[in-house]
C-alpha positions in Angstrom: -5.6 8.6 -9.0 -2.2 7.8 -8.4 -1.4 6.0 -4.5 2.1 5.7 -3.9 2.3 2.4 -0.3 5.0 3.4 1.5 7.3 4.3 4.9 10.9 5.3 5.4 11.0 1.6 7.6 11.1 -2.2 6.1 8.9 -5.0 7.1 5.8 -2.7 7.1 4.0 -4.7 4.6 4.0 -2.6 1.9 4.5 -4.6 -1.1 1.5 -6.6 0.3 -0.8 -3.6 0.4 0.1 -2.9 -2.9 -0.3 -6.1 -4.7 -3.6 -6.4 -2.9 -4.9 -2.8 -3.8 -3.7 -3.8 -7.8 -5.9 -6.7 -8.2 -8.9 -5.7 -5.7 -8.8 -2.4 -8.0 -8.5 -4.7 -11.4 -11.1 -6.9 -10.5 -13.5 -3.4 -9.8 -13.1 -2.9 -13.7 -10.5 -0.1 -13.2 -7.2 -0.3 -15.7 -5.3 -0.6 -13.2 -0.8 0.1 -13.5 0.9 -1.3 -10.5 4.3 0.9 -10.1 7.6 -1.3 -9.2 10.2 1.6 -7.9 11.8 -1.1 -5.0 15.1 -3.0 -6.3 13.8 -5.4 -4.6 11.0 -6.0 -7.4 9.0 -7.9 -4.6 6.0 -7.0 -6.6 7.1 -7.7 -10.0 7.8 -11.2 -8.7 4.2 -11.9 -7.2 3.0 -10.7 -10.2 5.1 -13.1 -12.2 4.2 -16.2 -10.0 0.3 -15.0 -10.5 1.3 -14.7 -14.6 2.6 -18.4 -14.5 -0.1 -19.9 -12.7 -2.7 -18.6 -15.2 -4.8 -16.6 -12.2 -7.2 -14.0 -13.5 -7.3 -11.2 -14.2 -3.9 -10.4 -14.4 -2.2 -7.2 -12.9 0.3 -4.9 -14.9 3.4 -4.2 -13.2 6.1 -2.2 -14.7 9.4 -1.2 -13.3 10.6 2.6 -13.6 13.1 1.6 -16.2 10.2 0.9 -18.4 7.8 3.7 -17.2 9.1 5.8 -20.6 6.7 3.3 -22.7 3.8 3.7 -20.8 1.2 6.5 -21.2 0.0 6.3 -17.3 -3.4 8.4 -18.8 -4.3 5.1 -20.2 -5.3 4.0 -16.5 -7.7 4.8 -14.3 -5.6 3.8 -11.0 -2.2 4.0 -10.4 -0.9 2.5 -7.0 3.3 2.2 -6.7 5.2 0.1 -4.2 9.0 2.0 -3.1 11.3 1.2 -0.4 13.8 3.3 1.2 17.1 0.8 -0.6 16.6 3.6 -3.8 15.7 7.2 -2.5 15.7 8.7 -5.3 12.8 6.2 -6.8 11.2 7.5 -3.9 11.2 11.0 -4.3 10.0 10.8 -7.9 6.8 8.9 -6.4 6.2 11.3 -4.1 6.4 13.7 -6.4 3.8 12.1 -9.3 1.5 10.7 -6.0 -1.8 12.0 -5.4 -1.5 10.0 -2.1 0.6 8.1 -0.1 -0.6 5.3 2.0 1.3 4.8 4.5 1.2 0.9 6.6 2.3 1.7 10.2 3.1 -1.6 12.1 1.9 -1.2 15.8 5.6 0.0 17.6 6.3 2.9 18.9 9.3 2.6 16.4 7.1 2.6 13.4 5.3 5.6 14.8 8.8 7.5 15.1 9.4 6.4 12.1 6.3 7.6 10.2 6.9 11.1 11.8 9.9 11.1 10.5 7.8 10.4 6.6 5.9 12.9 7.0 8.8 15.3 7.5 10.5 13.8 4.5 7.3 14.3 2.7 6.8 17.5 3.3 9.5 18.5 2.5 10.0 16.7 -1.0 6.9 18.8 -1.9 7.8 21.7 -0.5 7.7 23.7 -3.6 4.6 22.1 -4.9 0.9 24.1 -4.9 -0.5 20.5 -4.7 0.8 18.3 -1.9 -0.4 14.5 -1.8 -2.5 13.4 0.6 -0.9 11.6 3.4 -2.9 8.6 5.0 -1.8 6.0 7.5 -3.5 3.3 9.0 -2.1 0.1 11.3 -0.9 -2.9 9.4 0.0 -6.2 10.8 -2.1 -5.2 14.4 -2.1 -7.6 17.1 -4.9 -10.3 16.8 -5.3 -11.1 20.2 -7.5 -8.7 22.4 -5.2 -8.5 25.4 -2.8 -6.9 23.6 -2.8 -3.8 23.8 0.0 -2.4 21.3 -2.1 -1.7 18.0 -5.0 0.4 19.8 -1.8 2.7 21.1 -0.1 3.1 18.0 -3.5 3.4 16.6 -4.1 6.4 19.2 0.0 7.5 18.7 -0.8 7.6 14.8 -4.4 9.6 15.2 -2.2 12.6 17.2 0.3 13.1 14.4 0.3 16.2 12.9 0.1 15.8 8.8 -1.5 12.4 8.5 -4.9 11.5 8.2 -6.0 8.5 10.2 -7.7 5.4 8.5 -9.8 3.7 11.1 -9.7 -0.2 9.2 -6.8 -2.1 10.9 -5.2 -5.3 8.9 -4.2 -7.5 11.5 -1.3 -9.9 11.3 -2.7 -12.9 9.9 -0.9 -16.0 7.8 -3.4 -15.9 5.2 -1.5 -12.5 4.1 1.4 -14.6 3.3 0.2 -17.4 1.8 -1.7 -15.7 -0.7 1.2 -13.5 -1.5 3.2 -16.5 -1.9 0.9 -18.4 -4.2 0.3 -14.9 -6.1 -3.2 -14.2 -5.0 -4.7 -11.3 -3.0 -6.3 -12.2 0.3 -9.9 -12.3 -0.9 -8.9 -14.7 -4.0 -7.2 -17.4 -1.6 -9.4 -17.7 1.0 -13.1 -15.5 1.0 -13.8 -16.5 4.5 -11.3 -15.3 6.3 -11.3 -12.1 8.8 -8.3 -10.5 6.9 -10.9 -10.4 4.1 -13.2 -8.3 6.0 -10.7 -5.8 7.0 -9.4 -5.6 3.5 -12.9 -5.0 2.1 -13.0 -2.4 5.1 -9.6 -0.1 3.9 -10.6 -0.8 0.2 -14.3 1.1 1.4 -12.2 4.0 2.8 -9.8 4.3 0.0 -12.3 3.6 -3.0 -15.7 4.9 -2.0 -16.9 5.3 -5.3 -16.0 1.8 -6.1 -18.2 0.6 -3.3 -21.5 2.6 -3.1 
């Protein structure tokens, strides 16, 4: 299965999701390849820091300059990080994805902005007989319950035409970062926290078969 985390808008949190998915998937007992197509290389940089501080297991990352020495039917999961700074690095993941996640901060920006993916997706794959899957679910939600703003993006994202809603929110939480920073998925750093349980929820709706 190849899942491509992305959006056409920054600060979504998408080199977090992926990171995350690599090693939750890794630590499942999949082989997992973890797909660096942003020149930012945010991902190949946590997964150096994790490399020099000796945490296990480790997670594969490889850059699309280096994809030509790599037989992806030697894994069992594929997930790619891409941002919008190389367009053409996107397109080519779009292409080779059996999915694409898509992390949808709650603004109505991000929702216009995610309609405006799924156009671009579409379109991409316009001449395929196989289109990817297109999934989206709220990232970074509000934590405090009088805020409104992620149960009405959450409603804006259910009523969009070509995506399928993912229920699990992950809510904007520091642990996110500081595990990221440390390079460490959430559930490594600190078990207890409530990030962890929403993690462990998306990982149940994107893995089923990892979890029953």
């Amino acid at each position: 299965m190849i899942t491509m985390v992305g959006s056409l808008k920054g600060g979504s949190g998408k080199s977090t999701v992926t990171f995350n998915l690599a090693v939750w998937l890794t630590m499942a007992d999949q082989r997992v390849l973890a797909l660096d197509l942003d020149p930012q290389a945010t991902l190949t940089d946590v997964a150096d820091v994790r490399r020099e501080e000796g945490w296990e297991p480790a997670v594969k990352v490889v850059r699309r300059e280096d994809l030509d020495a790599v037989d992806l039917g030697d894994f069992d999961e594929i997930v790619i990080d891409v941002g919008t700074a190389d367009m053409e690095s996107m397109k080519y993941a779009i292409r080779m994805a059996d999915r694409i996640l898509v992390p949808v901060p709650p603004s109505q920006a991000d929702i216009w902005s995610t309609q405006r993916f799924i156009r671009f997706i579409n379109a991409i794959v316009a001449d395929k007989a196989t289109k990817p899957d297109i999934l989206g679910f709220i990232n970074r939600a509000d934590t405090h319950a009088a805020v409104r703003e992620s149960d009405e993006a959450a409603a804006a994202l259910v009523a969009l035409p070509g995506i399928k809603f993912l229920k699990p929110r992950i809510a904007q939480r520091t642990v996110f970062r500081r595990s990221f920073s440390e390079g460490l998925a959430v559930f490594e750093l600190d078990p207890r926290n409530k990030g962890v349980k929403e993690w462990n929820a998306l990982d149940g709706v994107l893995y089923p078969h990892l979890v029953a």
